[in-house]
C-alpha positions as CSV (number, residue, x, y, z in Angstrom):
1,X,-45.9,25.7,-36.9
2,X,-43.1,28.3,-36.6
3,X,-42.1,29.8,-33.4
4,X,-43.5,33.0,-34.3
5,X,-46.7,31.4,-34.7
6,X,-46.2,29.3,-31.7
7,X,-46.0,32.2,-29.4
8,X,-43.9,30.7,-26.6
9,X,-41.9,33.9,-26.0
10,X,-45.0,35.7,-25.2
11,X,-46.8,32.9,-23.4
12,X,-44.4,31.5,-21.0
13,X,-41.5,33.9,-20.9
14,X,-39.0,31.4,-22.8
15,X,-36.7,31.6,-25.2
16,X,-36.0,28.7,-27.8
17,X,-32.7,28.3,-28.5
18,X,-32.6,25.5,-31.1
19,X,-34.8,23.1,-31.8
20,X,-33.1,19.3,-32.3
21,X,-34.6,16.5,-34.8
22,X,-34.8,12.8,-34.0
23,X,-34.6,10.3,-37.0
24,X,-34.6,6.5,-37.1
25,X,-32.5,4.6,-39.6
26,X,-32.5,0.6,-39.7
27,X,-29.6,-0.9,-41.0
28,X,-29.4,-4.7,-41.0
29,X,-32.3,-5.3,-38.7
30,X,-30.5,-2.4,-36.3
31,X,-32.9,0.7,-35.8
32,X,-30.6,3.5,-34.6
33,X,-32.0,7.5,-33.6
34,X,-29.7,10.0,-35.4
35,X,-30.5,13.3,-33.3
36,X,-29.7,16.8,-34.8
37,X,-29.7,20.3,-33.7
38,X,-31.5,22.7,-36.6
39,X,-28.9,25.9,-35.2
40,X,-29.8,28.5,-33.4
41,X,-33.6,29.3,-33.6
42,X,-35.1,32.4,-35.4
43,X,-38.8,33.4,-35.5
44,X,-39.2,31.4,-39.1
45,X,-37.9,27.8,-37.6
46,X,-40.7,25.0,-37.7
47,X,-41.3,23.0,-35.4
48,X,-42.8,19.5,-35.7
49,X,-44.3,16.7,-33.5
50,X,-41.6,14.9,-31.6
51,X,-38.7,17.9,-32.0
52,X,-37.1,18.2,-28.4
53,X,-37.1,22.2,-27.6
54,X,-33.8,23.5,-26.1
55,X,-35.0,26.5,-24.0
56,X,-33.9,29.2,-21.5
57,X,-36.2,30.4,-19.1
58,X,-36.7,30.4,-15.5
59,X,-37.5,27.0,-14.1
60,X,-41.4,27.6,-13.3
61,X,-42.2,29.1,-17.0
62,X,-40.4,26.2,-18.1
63,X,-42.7,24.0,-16.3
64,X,-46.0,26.0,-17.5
65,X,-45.2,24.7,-20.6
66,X,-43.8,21.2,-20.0
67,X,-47.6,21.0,-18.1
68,X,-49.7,22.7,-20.9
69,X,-48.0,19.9,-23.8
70,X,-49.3,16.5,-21.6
């Protein structure tokens, strides 16, 4: 889903800034998470299950949608 699909703006008065990527590598029997931020967000960046948001917003909007994704 893309953020201009996912609404967010319009929703819960936020805006997403980036959007970072968590990957797991295992290297002799070590599993290590390699995170990495996508650059600054535009209307066309997809998200996927398990991408950490990096938003701006006030505090309680923040929270609306913290709330509505348990």
């Amino acid at each position: 889903m893309t953020l201009q699909e996912a609404n967010l703006t319009n929703l819960y008065k936020i805006i997403v800034l980036t959007t970072v990527k968590i990957t797991e590598t295992k290297k002799d029997g070590i599993t290590k998470e390699q995170k990495e931020a996508s650059g600054i967000a535009t209307s066309e960046t997809v998200m996927a299950e398990g991408d950490i948001l990096v938003v701006f917003g006030e505090l309680s909007n923040i929270n609306k949608l913290i709330q509505k994704g348990e």
